[in-house]
C-alpha positions as CSV (number, residue, x, y, z in Angstrom):
1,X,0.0,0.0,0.0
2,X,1.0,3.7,-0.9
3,X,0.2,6.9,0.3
4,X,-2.9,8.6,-1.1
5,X,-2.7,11.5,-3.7
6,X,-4.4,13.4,-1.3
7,X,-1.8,12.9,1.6
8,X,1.3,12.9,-0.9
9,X,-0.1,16.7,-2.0
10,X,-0.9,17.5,1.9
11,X,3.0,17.0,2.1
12,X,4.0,19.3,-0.5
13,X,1.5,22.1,1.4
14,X,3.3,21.4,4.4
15,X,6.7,21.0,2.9
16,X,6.5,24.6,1.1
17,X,5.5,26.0,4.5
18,X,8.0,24.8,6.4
19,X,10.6,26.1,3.6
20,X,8.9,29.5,3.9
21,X,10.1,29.4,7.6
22,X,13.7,28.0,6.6
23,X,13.4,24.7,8.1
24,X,15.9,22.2,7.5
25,X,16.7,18.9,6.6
26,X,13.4,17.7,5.4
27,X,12.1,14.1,4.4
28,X,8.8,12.7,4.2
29,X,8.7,9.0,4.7
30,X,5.5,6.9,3.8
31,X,4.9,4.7,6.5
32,X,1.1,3.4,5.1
33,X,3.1,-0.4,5.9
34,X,3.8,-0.1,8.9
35,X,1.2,2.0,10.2
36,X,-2.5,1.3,9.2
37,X,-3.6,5.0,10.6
38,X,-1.3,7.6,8.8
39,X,0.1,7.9,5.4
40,X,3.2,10.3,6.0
41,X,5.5,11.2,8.4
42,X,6.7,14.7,7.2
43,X,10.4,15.5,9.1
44,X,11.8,19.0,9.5
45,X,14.5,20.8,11.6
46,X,14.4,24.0,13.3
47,X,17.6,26.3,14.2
48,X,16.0,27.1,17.8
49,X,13.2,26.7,19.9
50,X,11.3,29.8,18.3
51,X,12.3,28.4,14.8
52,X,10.7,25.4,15.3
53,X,7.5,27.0,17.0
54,X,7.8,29.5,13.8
55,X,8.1,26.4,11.3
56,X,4.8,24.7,13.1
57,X,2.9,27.2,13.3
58,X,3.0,28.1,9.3
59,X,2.3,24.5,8.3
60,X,-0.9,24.5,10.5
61,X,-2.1,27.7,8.7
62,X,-1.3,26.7,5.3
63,X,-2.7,23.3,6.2
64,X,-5.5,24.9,7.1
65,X,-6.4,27.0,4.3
66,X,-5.7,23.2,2.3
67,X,-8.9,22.2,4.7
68,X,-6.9,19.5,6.5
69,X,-8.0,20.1,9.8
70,X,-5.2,19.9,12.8
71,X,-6.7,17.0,14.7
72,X,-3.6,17.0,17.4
73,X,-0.8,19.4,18.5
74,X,2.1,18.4,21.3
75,X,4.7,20.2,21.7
76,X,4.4,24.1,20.6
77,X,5.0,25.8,23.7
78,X,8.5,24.1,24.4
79,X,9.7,24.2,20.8
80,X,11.7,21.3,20.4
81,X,9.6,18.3,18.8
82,X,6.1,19.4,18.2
83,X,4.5,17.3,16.3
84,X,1.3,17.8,14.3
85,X,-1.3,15.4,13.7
86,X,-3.8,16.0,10.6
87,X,-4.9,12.9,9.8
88,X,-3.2,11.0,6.8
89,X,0.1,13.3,7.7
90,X,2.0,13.8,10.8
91,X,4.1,16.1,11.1
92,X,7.3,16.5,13.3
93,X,9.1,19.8,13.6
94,X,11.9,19.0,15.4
95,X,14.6,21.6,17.3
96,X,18.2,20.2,15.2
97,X,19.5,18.7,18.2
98,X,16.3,16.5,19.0
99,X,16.3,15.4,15.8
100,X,19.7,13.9,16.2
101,X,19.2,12.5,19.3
102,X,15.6,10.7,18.6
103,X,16.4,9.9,14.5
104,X,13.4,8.5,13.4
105,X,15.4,8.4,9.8
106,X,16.9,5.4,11.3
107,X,13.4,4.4,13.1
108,X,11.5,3.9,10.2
109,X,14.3,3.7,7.3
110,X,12.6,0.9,5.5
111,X,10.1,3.1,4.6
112,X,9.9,4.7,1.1
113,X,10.7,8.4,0.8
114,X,8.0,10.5,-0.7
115,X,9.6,13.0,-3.0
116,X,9.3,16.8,-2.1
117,X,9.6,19.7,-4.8
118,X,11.5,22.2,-2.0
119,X,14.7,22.9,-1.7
120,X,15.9,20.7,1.0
């Protein structure tokens, strides 16, 4: 099983915000295999802790105006994984140094990467 259209173009949305907010480092991984309840996982790195709130917080509204409701949020207020629950895409906006230490690259790396059209 693949990801749906619908979740692959969710991605690019969020993808493009999150490069509006110069994140970093970002990969999508489908994970519809191993996880029957989400499509993507959607990665990106924030500088600092106001970066990452910065990055989050322009992926929900452009998400938004995409009408894929945010169904769960953890995370903002500390800034260094929040991670962002709409559905068919989750979303986790991680502070650089989280990211290292929790690598969820290696976690789910036999999972195909869904191709974003950012720079990245």
């Amino acid at each position: 099983m693949t990801a749906s259209t619908r979740s692959v173009e969710l991605t690019q949305v969020a993808a493009t915000a999150a490069d509006a907010k110069q994140a970093e480092n970002l990969v999508a991984l489908d994970v519809t295999g191993p996880l029957p309840l989400t499509d993507v996982f959607l990665l990106a790195s924030g500088r600092n802790e106001p970066n990452v709130r910065a990055i989050a917080e322009e992926i929900i509204e452009k998400l938004g105006d995409a009408g894929a409701p945010l169904l769960r949020r953890e995370g903002l207020s500390e800034g260094r994984w929040v991670l962002l629950d709409f559905g068919d895409l989750v979303v986790h906006v991680f502070h650089e140094e989280d990211r290292m230490y929790y690598s969820l690259e290696r976690l789910w790396k036999d999972c195909p990467v869904v191709p974003l059209t950012v720079s990245v």
